[in-house]
N, C-alpha and C positions, 0 to 999 in steps of 0.2 A: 088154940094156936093162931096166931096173925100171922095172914100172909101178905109177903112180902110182894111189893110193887114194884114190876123190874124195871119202871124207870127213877128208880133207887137206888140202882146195882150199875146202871146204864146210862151214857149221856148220848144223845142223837146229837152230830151235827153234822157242818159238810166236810169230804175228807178234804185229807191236805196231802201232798205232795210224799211227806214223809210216812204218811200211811201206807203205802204202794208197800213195804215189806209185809205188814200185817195180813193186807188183801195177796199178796204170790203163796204166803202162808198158805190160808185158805182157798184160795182157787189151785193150787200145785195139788193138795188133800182131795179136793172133790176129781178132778183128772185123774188120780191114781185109786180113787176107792168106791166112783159114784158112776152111776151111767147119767149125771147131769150135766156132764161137759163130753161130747165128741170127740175125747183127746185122747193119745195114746201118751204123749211124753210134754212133763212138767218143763213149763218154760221159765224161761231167765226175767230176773229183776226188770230189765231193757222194756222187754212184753209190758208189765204193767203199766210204768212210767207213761210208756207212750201212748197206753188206752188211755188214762188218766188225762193227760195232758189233751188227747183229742177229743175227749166226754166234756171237757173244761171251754176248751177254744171253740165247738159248736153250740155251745151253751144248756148242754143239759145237765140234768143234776147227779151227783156222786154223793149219797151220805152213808153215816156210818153210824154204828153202834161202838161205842168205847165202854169198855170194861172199868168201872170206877175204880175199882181195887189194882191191876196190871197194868192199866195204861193201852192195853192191845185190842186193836182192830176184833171183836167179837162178831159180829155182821154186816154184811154193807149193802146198797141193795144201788142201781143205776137206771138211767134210761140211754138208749142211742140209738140209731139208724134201722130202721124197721125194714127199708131197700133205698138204694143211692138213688134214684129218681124223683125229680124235685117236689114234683105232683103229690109224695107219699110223705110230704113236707109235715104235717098233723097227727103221722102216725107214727108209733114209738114202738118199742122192743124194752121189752124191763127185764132185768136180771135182778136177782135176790141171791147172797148165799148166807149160809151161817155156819160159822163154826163148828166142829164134831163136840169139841166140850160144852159147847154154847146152846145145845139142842135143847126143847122141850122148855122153854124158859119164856117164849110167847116174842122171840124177837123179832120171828119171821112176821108174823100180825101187825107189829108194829110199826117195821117200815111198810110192810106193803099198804097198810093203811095210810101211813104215811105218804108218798108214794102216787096215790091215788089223788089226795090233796094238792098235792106239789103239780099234777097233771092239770087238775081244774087252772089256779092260781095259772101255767103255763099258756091256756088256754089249748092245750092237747085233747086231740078230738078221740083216736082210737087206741089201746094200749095191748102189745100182742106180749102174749108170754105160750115160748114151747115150753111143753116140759115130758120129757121120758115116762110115757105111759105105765112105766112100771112105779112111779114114782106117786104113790096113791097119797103121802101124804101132803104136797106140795100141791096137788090138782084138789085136792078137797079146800086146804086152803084156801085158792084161788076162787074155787065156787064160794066160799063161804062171802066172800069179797064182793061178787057181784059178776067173775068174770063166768061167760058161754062157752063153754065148748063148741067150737067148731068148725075142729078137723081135724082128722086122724091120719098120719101119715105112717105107712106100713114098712117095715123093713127097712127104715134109712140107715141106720148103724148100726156097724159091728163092733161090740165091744164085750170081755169077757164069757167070749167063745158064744156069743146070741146074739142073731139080729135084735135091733130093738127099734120101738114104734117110737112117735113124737105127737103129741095131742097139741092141736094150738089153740087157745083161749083166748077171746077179747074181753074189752072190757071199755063201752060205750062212756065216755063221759057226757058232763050236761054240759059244759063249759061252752057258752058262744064263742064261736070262731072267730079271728081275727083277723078280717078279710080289706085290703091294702085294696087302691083306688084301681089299681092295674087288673085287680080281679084273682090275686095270688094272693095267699094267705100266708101268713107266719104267724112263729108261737113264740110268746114272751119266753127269753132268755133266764136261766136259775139263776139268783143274787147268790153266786157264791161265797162274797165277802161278806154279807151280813143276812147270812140265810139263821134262822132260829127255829127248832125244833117245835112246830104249832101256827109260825106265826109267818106272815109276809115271805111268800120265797120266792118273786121274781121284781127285777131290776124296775 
């Protein structure tokens, strides 16, 4: 039997605007059924739009997995704001999520592979990802990737009648820094308009 290559089934590109329903979808699903989001109550349309729109205007990347066959948002994965301090300018925050039907299909490999790449090209120095200790198969993931463990925060949330822990993972890139005459660094910006899945991702 041949198996099938899920980028087959899957197109990666950057989202678009109109994706914001597919992504409330699936982030509304993981708040009501996962301890990967800290949330007790699914938010409105408005939420997304306006993450989207400020993931866009700071210049980091938003892409997505599209379903060949539906049309729909199947995974998306992001980078943003690691802490507002401008010094912390280099370091990112990645979120990944994937769909409940969309599981076990290799999407999550994909972008965060992806992901990884798009960081270098950015010239993005450190990449943090929490993830819910309980959550063994997203931290093996991450290890398998290249990220470190470590830190273990004990008891931050309650959700589903148990405190729950939070592991934070980095994940060093090689990329030279892009260090500005002033002595402050910045990171090239995501070519949203003509970003291609493999190839060239920043302006």
């Amino acid at each position: 039997m041949t198996k099938v290559n899920t980028l087959d089934l899957y197109t990666i590109r950057a989202a678009r605007e109109e994706d914001a329903v597919d992504i409330l979808e699936i982030y509304n699903e993981r708040i009501e059924n996962s301890t990967g989001l800290f949330m007790y109550e699914p938010v409105p349309l408005e939420n997304r739009l306006n993450w989207f729109k400020d993931t866009k205007s700071k210049g980091y990347p938003l892409i997505v997995a599209v379903d060949n066959t539906t049309n729909k948002v199947a995974a998306y994965a992001s980078y943003g704001l690691f802490r507002p301090h401008t010094a912390y300018i280099l370091t990112t925050e990645i979120s990944l999520y994937v769909h409940q039907q969309h599981h076990r299909r290799g999407l999550g490999a994909i972008l965060l592979g992806e992901m990884l790449r798009i960081a270098e090209d950015m010239k993005l120095r450190n990449i943090i990802a929490g993830i819910t200790s309980d959550n063994e198969p997203s931290v093996l993931l991450f290890n398998k990737f290249g990220f470190k463990n470590v830190g273990h925060l004990h008891d931050v949330g309650y959700k589903f009648g148990n405190f729950r822990d939070v592991l934070f993972l980095e994940y060093i890139t090689k990329a030279t820094p892009n260090i500005q005459k002033s002595g402050i660094p910045s990171f090239k910006p995501f070519n949203w308009s003509h970003y291609v899945f493999g190839g060239p991702s920043t302006q």
